[in-house]
ChimeraX commands (.cxc) that place a marker at each C-alpha (Angstrom):
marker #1 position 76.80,36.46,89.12 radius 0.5
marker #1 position 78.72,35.81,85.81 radius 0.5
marker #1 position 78.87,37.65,82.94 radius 0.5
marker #1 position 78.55,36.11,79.41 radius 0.5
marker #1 position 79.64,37.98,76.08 radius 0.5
marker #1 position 76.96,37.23,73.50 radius 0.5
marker #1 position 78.39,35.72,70.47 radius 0.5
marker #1 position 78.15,37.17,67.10 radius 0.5
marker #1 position 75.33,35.43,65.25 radius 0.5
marker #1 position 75.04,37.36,62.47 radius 0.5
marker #1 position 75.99,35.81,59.20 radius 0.5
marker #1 position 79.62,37.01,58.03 radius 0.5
marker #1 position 80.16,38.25,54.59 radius 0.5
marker #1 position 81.95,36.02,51.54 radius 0.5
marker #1 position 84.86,38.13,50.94 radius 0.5
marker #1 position 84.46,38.79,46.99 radius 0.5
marker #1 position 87.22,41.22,45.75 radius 0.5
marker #1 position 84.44,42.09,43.30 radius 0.5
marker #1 position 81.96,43.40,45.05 radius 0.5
marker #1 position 83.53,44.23,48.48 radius 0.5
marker #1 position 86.32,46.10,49.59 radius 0.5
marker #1 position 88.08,45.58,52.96 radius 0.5
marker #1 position 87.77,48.91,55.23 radius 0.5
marker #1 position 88.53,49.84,58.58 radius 0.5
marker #1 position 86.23,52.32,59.80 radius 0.5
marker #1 position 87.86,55.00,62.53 radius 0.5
marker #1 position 86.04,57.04,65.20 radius 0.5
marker #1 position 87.28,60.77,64.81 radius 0.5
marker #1 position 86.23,61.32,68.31 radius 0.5
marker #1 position 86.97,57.92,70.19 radius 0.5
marker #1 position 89.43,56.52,68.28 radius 0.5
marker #1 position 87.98,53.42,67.80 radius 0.5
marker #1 position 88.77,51.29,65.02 radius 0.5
marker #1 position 86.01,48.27,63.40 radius 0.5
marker #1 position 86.96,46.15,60.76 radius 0.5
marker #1 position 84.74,45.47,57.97 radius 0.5
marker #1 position 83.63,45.58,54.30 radius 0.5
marker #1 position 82.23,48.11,51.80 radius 0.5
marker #1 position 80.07,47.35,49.18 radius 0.5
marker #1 position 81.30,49.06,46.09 radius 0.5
marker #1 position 77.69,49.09,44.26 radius 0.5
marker #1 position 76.15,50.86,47.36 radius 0.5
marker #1 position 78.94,52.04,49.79 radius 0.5
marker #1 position 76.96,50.52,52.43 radius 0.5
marker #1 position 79.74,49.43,55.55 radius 0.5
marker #1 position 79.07,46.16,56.93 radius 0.5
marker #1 position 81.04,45.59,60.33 radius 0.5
marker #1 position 82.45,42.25,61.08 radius 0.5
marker #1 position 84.90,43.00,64.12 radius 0.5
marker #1 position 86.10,45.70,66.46 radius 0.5
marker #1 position 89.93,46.49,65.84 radius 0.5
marker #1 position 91.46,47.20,69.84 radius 0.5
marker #1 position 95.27,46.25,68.53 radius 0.5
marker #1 position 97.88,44.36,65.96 radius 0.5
marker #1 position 96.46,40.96,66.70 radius 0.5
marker #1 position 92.98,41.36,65.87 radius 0.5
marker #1 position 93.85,43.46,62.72 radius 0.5
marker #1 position 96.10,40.51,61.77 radius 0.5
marker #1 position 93.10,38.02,62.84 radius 0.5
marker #1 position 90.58,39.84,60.60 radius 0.5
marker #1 position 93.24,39.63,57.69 radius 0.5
marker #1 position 93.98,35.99,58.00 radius 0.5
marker #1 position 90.32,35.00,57.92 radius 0.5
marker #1 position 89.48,36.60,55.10 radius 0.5
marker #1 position 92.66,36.14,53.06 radius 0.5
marker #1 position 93.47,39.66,53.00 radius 0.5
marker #1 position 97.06,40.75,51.49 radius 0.5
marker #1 position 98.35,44.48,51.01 radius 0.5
marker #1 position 96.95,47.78,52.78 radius 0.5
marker #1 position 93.16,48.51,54.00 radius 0.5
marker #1 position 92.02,52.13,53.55 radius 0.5
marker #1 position 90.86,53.77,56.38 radius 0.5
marker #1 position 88.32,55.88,56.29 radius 0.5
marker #1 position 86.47,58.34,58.96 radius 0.5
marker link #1:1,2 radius 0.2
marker link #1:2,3 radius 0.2
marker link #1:3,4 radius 0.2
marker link #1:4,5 radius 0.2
marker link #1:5,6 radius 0.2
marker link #1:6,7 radius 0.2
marker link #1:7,8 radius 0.2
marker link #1:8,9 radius 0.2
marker link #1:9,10 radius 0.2
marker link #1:10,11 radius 0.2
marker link #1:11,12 radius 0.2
marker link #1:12,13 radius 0.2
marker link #1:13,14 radius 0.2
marker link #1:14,15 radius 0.2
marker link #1:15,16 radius 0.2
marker link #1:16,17 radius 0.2
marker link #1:17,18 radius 0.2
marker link #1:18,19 radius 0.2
marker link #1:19,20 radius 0.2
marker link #1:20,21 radius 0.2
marker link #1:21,22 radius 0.2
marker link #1:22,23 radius 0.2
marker link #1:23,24 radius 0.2
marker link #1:24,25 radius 0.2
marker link #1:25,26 radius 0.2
marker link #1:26,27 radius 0.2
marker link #1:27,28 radius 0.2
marker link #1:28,29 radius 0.2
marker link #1:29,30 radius 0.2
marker link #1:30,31 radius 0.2
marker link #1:31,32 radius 0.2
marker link #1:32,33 radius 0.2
marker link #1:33,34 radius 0.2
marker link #1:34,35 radius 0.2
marker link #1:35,36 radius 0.2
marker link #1:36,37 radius 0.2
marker link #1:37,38 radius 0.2
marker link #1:38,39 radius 0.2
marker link #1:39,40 radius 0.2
marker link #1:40,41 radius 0.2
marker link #1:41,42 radius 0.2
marker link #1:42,43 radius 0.2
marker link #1:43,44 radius 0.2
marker link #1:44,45 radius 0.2
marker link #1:45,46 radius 0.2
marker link #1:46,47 radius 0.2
marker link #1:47,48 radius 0.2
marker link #1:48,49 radius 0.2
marker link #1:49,50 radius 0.2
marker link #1:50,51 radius 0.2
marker link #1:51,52 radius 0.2
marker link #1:52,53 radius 0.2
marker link #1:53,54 radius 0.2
marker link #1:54,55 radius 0.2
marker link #1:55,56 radius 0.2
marker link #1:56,57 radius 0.2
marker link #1:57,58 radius 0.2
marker link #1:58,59 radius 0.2
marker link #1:59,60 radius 0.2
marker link #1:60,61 radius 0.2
marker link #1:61,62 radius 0.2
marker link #1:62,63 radius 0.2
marker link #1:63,64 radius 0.2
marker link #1:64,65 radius 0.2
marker link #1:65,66 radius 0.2
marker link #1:66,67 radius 0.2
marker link #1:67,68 radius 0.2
marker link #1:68,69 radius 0.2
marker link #1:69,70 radius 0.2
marker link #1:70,71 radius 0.2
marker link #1:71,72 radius 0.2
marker link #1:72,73 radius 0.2
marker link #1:73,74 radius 0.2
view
């Protein structure tokens, strides 16, 4: 029996400086880290991709044109 990862469907969000600031949200308990942006009218989250090590923070940065330091927040 094989075992297929369902793809990500969901529409991902224009990065626009303006209205969206790159976070990376942390579990307190788990540690676990997902990438993503905050809407600075509403402070609504909206998760693109989970964060497990260097290379996918680096992947999330390079596909949205990212430069400088992302605030993490808990």
């Amino acid at each position: 029996m094989a075992w297929f990862k369902k793809k990500n469907t969901e529409p991902q969000p224009a990065y626009d400086p303006e209205k969206l600031t790159p976070v990376i949200r942390a579990s307190i308990c788990t540690g676990e880290k997902t990438a993503g942006f905050r809407e600075n009218e509403t402070g609504r989250f909206r998760e693109v991709m989970l964060i497990r090590n260097e290379a996918d923070l680096r992947e999330f940065r390079e596909k949205f044109g990212i430069e400088g330091e992302i605030r993490t927040v808990y």
